[in-house]
Legacy VTK file of the C-alpha trace (Angstrom):
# vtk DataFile Version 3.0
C-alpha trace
ASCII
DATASET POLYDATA
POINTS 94 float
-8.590 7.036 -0.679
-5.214 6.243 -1.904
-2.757 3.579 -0.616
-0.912 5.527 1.809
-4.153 7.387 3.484
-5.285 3.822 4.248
-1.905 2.836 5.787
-2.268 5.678 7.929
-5.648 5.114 9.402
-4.824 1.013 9.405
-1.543 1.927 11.433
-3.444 3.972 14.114
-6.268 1.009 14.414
-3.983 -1.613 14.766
-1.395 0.625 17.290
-4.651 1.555 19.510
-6.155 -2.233 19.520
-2.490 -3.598 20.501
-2.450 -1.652 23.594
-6.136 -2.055 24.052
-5.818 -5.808 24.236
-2.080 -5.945 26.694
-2.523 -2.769 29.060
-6.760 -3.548 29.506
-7.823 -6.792 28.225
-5.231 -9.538 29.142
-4.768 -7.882 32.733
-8.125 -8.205 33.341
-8.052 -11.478 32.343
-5.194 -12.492 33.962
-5.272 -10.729 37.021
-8.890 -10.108 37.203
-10.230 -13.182 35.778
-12.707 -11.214 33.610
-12.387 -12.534 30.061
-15.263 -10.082 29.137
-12.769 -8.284 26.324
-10.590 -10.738 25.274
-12.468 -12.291 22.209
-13.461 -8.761 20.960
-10.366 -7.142 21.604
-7.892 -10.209 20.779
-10.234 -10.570 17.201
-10.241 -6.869 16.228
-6.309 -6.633 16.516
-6.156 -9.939 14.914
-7.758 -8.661 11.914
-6.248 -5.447 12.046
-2.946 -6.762 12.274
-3.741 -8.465 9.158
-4.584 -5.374 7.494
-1.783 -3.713 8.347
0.387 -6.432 6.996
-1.645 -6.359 3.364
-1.575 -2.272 3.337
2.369 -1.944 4.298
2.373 -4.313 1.393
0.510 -2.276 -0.952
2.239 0.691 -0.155
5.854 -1.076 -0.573
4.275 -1.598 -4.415
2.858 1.921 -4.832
5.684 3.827 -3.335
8.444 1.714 -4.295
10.013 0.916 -0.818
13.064 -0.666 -0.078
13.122 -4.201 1.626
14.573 -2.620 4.623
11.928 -0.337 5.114
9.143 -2.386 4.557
10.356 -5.189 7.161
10.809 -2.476 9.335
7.546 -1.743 8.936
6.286 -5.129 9.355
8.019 -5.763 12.691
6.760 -2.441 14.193
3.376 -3.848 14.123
4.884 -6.610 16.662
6.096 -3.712 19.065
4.070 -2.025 21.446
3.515 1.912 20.458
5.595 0.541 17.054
2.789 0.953 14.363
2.730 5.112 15.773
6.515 5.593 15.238
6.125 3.843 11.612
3.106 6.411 11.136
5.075 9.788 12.458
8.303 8.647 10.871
7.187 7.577 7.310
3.511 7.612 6.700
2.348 11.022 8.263
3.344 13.383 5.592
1.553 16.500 4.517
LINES 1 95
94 0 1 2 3 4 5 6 7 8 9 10 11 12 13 14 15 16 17 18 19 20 21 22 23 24 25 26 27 28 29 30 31 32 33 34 35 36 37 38 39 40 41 42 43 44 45 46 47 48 49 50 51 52 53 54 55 56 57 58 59 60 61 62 63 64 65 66 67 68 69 70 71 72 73 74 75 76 77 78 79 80 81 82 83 84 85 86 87 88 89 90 91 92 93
């Protein structure tokens, strides 16, 4: 699996554990009081997000992107729904 196929897969992880942990986890926390998936949900996206950060980097290297484009990248992940446009718009290519 190359560089770019790991990206992609890394992307959708971390874009589907973001919204995972603030549209279900941290309103039932916070409005239920239920902190059953906080510490699963808040440590998978925590070590997705890392991920994500170490394969946008690896893929700046292999495919020689600009430093616009990768801190793009890098502040998507920060974005709700963010790490899905980066995927569609500059990842997902046949």
């Amino acid at each position: 699996m190359n560089a770019i196929q790991r990206l992609r897969i890394i992307a959708w992880l971390e874009g589907i554990s973001f919204l995972v942990l603030l549209f279900i986890a941290m309103p039932m926390k916070y409005i239920g009081g239920d902190l059953t998936l906080m510490r699963p949900t808040g440590m998978a996206h925590g070590v997705l997000f890392v991920a994500y950060v170490v394969f946008v980097l690896e893929v700046k290297m292999a495919m020689n992107w600009s430093g616009k484009k990768t801190v793009i990248a890098l502040a998507a992940s920060i974005l709700p729904f963010g790490t899905f446009f980066i995927n569609n718009k500059w990842i997902h290519r046949p």
